[in-house]
KEPAKOL-198583 format. One record per residue (C-alpha): residue number from 1; residue in one letter; x negated, y negated, z negated. Coordinates in Angstrom, 3 decimals, padded with zeros to 6 digits. Last residue first. Layout:
   num   residuo         xx         yy         zz
   NUM         A          X          Y          Z
...
END
This chain:
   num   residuo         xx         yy         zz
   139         X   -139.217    022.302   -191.643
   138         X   -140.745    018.209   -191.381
   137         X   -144.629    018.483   -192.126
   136         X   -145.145    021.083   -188.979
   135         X   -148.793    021.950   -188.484
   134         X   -150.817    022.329   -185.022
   133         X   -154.420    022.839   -184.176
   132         X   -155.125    023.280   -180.476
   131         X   -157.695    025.675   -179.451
   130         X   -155.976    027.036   -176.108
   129         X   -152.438    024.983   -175.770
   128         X   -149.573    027.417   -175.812
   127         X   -148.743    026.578   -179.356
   126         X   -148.115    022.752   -178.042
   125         X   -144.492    023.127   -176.623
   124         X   -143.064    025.763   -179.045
   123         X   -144.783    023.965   -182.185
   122         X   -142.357    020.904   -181.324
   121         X   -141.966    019.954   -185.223
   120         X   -145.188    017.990   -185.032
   119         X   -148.631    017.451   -186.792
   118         X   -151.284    018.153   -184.399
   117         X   -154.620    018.726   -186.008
   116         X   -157.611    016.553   -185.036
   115         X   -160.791    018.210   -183.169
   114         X   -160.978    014.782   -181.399
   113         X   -160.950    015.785   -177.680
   112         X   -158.272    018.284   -178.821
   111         X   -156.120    016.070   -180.012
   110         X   -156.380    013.808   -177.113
   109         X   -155.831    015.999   -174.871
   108         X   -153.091    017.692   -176.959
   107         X   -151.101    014.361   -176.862
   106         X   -152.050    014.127   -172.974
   105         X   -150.824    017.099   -172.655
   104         X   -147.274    016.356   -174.646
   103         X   -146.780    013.009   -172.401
   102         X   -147.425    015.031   -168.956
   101         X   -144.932    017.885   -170.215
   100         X   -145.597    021.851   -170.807
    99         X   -144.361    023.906   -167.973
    98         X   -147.543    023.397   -165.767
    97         X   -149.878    024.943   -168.718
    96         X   -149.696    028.155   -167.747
    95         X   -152.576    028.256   -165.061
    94         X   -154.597    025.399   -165.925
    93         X   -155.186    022.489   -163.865
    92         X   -153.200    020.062   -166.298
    91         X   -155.598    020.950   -168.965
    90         X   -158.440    020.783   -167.090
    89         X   -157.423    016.970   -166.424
    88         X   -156.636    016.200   -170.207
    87         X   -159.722    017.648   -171.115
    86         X   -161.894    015.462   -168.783
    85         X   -159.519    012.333   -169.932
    84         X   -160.278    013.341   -173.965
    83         X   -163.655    013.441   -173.037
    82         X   -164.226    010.179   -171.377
    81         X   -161.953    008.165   -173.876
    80         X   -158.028    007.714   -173.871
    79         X   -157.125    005.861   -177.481
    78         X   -156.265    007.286   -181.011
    77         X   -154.497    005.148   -183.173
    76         X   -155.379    004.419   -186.826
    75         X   -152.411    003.999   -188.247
    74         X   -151.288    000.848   -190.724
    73         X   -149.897   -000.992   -187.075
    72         X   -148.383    001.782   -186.415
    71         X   -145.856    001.371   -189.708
    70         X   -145.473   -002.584   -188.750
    69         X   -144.898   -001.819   -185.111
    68         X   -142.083    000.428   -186.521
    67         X   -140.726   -002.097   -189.247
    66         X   -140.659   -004.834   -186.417
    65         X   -138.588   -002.684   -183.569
    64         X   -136.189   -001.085   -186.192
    63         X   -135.501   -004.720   -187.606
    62         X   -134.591   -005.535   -183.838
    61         X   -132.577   -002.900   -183.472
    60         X   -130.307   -003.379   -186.024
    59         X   -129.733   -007.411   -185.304
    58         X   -129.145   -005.610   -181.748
    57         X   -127.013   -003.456   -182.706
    56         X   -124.811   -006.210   -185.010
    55         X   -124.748   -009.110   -182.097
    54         X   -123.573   -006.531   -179.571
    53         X   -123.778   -003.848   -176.612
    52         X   -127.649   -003.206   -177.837
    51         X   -129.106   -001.797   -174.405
    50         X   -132.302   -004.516   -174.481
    49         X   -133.230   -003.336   -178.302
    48         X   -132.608    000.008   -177.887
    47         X   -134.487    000.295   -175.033
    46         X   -137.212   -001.618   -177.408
    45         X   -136.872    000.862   -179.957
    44         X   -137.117    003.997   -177.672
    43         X   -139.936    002.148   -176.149
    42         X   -141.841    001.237   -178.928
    41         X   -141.916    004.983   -180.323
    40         X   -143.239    006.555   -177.058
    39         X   -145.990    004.112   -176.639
    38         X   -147.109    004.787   -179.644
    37         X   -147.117    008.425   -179.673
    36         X   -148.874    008.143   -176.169
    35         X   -151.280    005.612   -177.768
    34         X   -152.376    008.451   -180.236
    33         X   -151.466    008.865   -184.353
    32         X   -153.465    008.737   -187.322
    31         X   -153.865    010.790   -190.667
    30         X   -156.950    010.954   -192.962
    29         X   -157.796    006.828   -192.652
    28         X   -157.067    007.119   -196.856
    27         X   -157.218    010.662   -198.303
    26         X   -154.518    013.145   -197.914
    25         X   -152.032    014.790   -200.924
    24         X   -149.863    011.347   -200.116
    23         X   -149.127    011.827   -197.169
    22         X   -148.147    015.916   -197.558
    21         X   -145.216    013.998   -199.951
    20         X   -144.158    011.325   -197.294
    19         X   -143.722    014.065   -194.924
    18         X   -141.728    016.305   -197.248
    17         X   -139.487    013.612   -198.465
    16         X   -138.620    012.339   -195.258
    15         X   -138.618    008.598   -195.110
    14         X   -136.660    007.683   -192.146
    13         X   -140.116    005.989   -190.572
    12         X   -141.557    009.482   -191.781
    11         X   -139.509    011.085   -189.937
    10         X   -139.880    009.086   -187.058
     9         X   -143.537    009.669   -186.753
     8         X   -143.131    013.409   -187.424
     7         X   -141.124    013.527   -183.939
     6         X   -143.551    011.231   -182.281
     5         X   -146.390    013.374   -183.258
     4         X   -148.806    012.456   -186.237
     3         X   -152.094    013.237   -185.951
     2         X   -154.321    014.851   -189.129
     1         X   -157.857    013.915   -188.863
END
């Protein structure tokens, strides 16, 4: 399974050409996305939501609230399990690994605990990841 980062995520929410074209070449239930991801995107659009300064942001907003939750809502998502916890624990233990963020470990936990591919522009901040999988879509 192919899982889409929050960067990739929003791309394809802007309807990238190059995203929506590797979509297409992959079968049904082929791509996903985790509950960090998720979380991620619904609170960008709900800050922007509760921070609109007036009636025309937040009319904005609000659509870019409902058409996200409606794009998740047609991805499988990827939730915390036993394995994907014990990985996400070693992971933070190992030497190397301290300068990558919480959010981007549990990503690769997950990843990993699910022998999915990563797809993200951030290659920098997952390549040091042992056994991680990782594709860019966007560049």
């Amino acid at each position: 399974m192919y899982l889409l980062d929050t960067d990739t995520l929003t791309h394809l929410y802007a309807g990238e050409e190059r995203v929506l074209e590797r979509l297409r070449r992959l079968q049904t239930g082929a791509v996903g996305t985790t509950i960090i991801n998720k979380v991620e995107i619904l609170r960008g659009r709900s800050d922007a939501v509760r921070k609109a300064a007036n009636g025309e942001q937040l009319l904005r907003a609000q659509t870019h609230f409902v058409q996200s939750e409606a794009l998740l809502e047609e991805l499988p998502i990827l939730l915390f399990d036993a394995k994907a916890g014990e990985i996400f624990d070693m992971l933070r233990q190992a030497s190397g690994m301290r300068k990558i963020g919480h959010a981007d470990l549990m990503i690769a936990s997950l990843a990993l605990a699910h022998r999915s591919i990563l797809v993200t522009r951030n290659l920098r901040h997952f390549r040091p990841i042992p056994r991680l999988q990782v594709e860019n879509w966007v560049d």
